[in-house]
C-alpha positions in Angstrom: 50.2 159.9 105.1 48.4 157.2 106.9 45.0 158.8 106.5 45.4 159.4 103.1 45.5 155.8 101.7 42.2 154.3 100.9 40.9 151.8 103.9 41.6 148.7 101.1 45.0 149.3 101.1 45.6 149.6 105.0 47.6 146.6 106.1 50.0 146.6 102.6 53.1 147.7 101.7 52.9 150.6 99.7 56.7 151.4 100.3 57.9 149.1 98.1 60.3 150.4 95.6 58.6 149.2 92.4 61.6 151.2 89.9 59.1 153.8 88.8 59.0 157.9 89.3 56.5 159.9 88.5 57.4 162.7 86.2 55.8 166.0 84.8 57.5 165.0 81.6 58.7 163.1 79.4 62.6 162.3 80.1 64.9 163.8 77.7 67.0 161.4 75.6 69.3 163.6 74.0 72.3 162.5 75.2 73.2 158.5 74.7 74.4 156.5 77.8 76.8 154.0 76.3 75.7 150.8 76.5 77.8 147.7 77.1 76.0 145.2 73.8 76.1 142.1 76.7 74.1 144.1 78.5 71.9 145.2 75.9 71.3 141.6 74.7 71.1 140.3 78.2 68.1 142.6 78.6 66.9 142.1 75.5 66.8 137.9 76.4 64.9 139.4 79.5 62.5 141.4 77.6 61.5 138.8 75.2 61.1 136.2 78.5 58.9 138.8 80.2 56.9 139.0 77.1 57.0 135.3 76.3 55.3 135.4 79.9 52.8 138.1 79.4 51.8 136.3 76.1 51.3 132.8 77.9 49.7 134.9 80.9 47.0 136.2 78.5 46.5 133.0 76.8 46.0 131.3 80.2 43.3 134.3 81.0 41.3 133.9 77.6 41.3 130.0 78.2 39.8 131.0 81.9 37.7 133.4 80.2 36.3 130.9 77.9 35.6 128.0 80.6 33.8 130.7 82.7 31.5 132.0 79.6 30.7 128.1 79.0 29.0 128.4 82.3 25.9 130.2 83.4 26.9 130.7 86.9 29.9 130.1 89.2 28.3 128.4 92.3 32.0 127.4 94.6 32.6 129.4 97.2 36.0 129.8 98.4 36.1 128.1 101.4 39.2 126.5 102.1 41.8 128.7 104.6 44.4 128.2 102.6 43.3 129.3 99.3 41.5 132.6 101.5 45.1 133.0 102.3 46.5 132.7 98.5 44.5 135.4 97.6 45.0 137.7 100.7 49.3 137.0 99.3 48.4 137.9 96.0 46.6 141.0 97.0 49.7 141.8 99.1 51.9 141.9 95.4 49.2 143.8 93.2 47.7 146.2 95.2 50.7 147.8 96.5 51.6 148.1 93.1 48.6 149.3 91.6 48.3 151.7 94.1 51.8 153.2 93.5 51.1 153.5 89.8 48.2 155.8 90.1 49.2 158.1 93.3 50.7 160.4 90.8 49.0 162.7 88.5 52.3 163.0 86.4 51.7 162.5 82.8 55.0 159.9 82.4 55.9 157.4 84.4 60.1 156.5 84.2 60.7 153.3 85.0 63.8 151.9 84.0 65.0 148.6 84.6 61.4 147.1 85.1 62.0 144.1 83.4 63.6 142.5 86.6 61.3 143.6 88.8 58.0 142.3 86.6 59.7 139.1 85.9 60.3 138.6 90.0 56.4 139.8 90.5 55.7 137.6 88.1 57.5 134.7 89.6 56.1 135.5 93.0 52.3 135.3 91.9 52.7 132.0 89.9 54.1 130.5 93.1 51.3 131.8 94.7 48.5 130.3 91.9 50.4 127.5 90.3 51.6 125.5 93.8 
């Protein structure tokens, strides 16, 4: 197994259980769990938080976007240890996960209950670029 990751993910942790299987199909849905309605609307809250995220996420990146068309050229190098090391931490929380999303050729990916699990992502890579 450890000679068949790619050398930019040596040193991660791609064991991490991100909620997700790979699948050769779709899930069936024919039969209805039941479904406590607090639950349901305490996800639902969730959902729409993990959205309201996303949306302020990719207003934040057009903003960036726009600052870095303005200029011709980005001429700062990263030097300070600290931020090297930011980045390396965020590398550690995306990678992993990028990597476990496309080891499968499966055409569906089941994920239930993700919304937790992208909203605590989520929390750990603002730390990481907002402190």
């Amino acid at each position: 197994m450890a000679n068949d990751i790619p050398d930019y993910m040596r040193g991660f942790d791609i064991d991490e259980d991100w909620g997700f299987t790979p699948v050769t199909s779709k899930p069936e849905t024919e039969t209805q769990p039941s479904i406590d309605p607090k639950v349901l609307e305490d996800s639902n809250l969730e959902l729409a938080k993990v959205k309201t995220d996303v949306s302020d996420i990719k207003s934040m990146m057009n903003e960036i976007m726009q600052i870095v068309a303005e200029k011709e050229t980005i001429t700062k190098e990263v030097s300070d240890e600290a931020t090297k090391q930011r980045f390396k931490d965020i590398e550690k929380i995306v990678l992993p996960f990028l990597y476990n999303l496309s080891k499968s050729d499966e055409p569906y990916i089941h994920w239930p209950n993700r919304g937790p699990i992208i909203k605590a992502q989520i929390e750990k890579i603002l730390k990481l670029t907002r402190s």
